[in-house]
N, C-alpha and C positions, 0 to 999 in steps of 0.2 A: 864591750860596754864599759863606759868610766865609772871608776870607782865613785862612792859618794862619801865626801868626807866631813863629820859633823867639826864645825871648831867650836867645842863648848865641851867644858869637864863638867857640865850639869847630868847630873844623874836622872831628874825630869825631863830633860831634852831626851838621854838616851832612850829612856821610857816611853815617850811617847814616839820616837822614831821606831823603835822595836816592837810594838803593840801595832804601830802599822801596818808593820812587817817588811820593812827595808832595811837592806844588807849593807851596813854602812862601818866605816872605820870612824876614832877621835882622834884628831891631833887639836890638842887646845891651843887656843891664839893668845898670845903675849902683850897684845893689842890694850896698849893703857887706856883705860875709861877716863874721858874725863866730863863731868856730868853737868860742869857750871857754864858749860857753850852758852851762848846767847839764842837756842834758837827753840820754837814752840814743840812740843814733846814729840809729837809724830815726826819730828825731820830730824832732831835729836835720836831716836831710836835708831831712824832708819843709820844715821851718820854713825853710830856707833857700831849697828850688824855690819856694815860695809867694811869698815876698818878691823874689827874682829877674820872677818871672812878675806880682806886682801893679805891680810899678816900671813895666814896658812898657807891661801893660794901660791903664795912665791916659791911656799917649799914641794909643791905640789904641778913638773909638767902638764897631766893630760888626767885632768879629776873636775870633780863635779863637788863644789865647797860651799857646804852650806854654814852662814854666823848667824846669831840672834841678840839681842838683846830686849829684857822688857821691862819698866818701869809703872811703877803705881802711882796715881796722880789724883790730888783731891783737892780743889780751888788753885787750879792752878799750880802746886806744891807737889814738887817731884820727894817720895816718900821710899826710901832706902831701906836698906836692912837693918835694922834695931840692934843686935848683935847685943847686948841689955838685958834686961828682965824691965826693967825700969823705963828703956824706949820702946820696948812692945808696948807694954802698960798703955803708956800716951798715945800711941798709934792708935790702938784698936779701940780704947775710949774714945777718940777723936773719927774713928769712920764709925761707930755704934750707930745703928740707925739711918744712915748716911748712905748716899749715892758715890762714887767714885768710881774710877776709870782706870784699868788695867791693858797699858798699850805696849805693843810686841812690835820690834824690825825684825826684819831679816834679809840679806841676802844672801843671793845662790848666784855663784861665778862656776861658768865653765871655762878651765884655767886655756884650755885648748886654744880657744881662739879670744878669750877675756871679755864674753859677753859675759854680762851683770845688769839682773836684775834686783831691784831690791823694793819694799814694802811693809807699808805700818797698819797694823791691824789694831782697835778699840774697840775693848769689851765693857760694858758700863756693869758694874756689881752692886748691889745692893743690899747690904748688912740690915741683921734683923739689931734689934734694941738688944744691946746685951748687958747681961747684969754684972757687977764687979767678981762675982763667984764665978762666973761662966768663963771671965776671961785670965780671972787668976788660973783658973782650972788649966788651961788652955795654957797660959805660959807656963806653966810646970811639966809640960810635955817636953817641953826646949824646942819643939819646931817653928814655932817663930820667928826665934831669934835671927838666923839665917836667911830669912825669907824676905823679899820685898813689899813691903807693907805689913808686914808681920804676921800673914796667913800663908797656909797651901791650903789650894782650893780641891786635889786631889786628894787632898789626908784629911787629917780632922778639922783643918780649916772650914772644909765644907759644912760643918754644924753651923757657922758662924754667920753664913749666906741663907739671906729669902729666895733671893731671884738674880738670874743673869740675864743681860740683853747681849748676845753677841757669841763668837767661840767658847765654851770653856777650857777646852786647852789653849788657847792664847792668855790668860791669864795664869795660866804653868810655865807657860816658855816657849809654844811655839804653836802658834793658829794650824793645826794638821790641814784642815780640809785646803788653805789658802795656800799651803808650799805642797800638797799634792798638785794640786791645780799650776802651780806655776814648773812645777820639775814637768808637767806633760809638754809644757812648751816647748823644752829640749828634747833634742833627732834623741838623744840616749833615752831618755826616759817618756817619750812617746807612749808607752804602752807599760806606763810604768805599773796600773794594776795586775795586766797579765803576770809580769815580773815579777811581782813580790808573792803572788800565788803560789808562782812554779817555784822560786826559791823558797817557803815557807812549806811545801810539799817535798822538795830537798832534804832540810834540815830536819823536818819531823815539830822543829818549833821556834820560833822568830830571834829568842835571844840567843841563839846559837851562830848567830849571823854576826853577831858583834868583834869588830876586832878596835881593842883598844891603845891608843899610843899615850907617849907623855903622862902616864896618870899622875896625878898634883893632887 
């Protein structure tokens, strides 16, 4: 069976790949973003998981390489990581109350013979009315600042949310149920539920599966 290889030193990616319970190695891709492309955000996502995921695949004969990329989008306005106290502030002032759109690429090359597939998943989020105490609060955690659009919707971000229409792990980093579904396409991962059973019945427990390269 080919190995599965994550290219992302996201710590939520790993998460939600090990909560799956897939035995997966990192090697992070060196793959420069660059965000100002000309093109509508779903094809921009997909463009940037693909160039993350060929970057590793070269160093990689006979694996199975999965890349991601996901951005926050609200009128139009691709919404970055604030890295600030000051552009959080604006951010989440600016989605309070508000509809916005949390889209994910990714794809998965099997280096073997270089088929690639790849796909853009949109999750629509919708912020309750927040008070300026709720989100001072909230920036003084420091998890914002890192984050795209200046939430995690797995951590305390979640207080910040009404309602989601769509994945919630695609607005973490990576739509699980969509790259389940796409890894069964592959002869290796066919029967990929079996798989992560018998190897989670192995290990006794999912993160034990992890093996990490390059960490940055």
């Amino acid at each position: 069976m080919k190995k599965l290889i994550l290219a992302s030193n996201s710590l939520t990616r790993k998460r939600l790949l090990t909560d799956a319970g897939l035995v997966f190695e990192i090697d992070p891709s060196n793959y420069e973003e660059d965000m100002t492309l000309p093109m509508p955000p779903k094809e921009l996502v997909a463009h940037l998981s693909r160039g993350k995921a060929k970057d590793v695949a070269q160093r990689h004969k006979k694996a199975i390489v999965l890349g991601a990329d996901t951005i926050i989008v609200y009128k139009d306005k691709i919404l970055g990581k604030p890295h600030t106290p000051e552009k959080a502030k604006e951010m989440l002032k600016m989605l309070s109350g508000k509809q916005h759109s949390a889209i994910t690429g990714f794809t998965i090359i099997d280096t073997e013979n270089n088929k690639t597939i790849s796909k853009a998943i949109e999750t629509k989020v919708f912020f309750r009315d927040l008070t300026d105490k709720e989100i001072d609060g909230y920036i003084a955690t420091g998890e914002p600042l890192n984050k795209a659009g200046s939430y995690a919707i797995l951590e305390n971000g979640s207080k910040l949310i009404d309602k989601i229409e769509g994945s919630k792990t695609n607005v973490s980093g990576l739509p699980m149920e969509e790259v389940m579904e796409t890894l069964k396409k592959l002869p290796d991962y066919a029967n990929v539920e079996e798989l992560r059973k018998k190897k989670a019945e192995e290990r006794g427990a999912f993160d034990q599966g992890i093996i990490i390269k390059g960490e940055k």
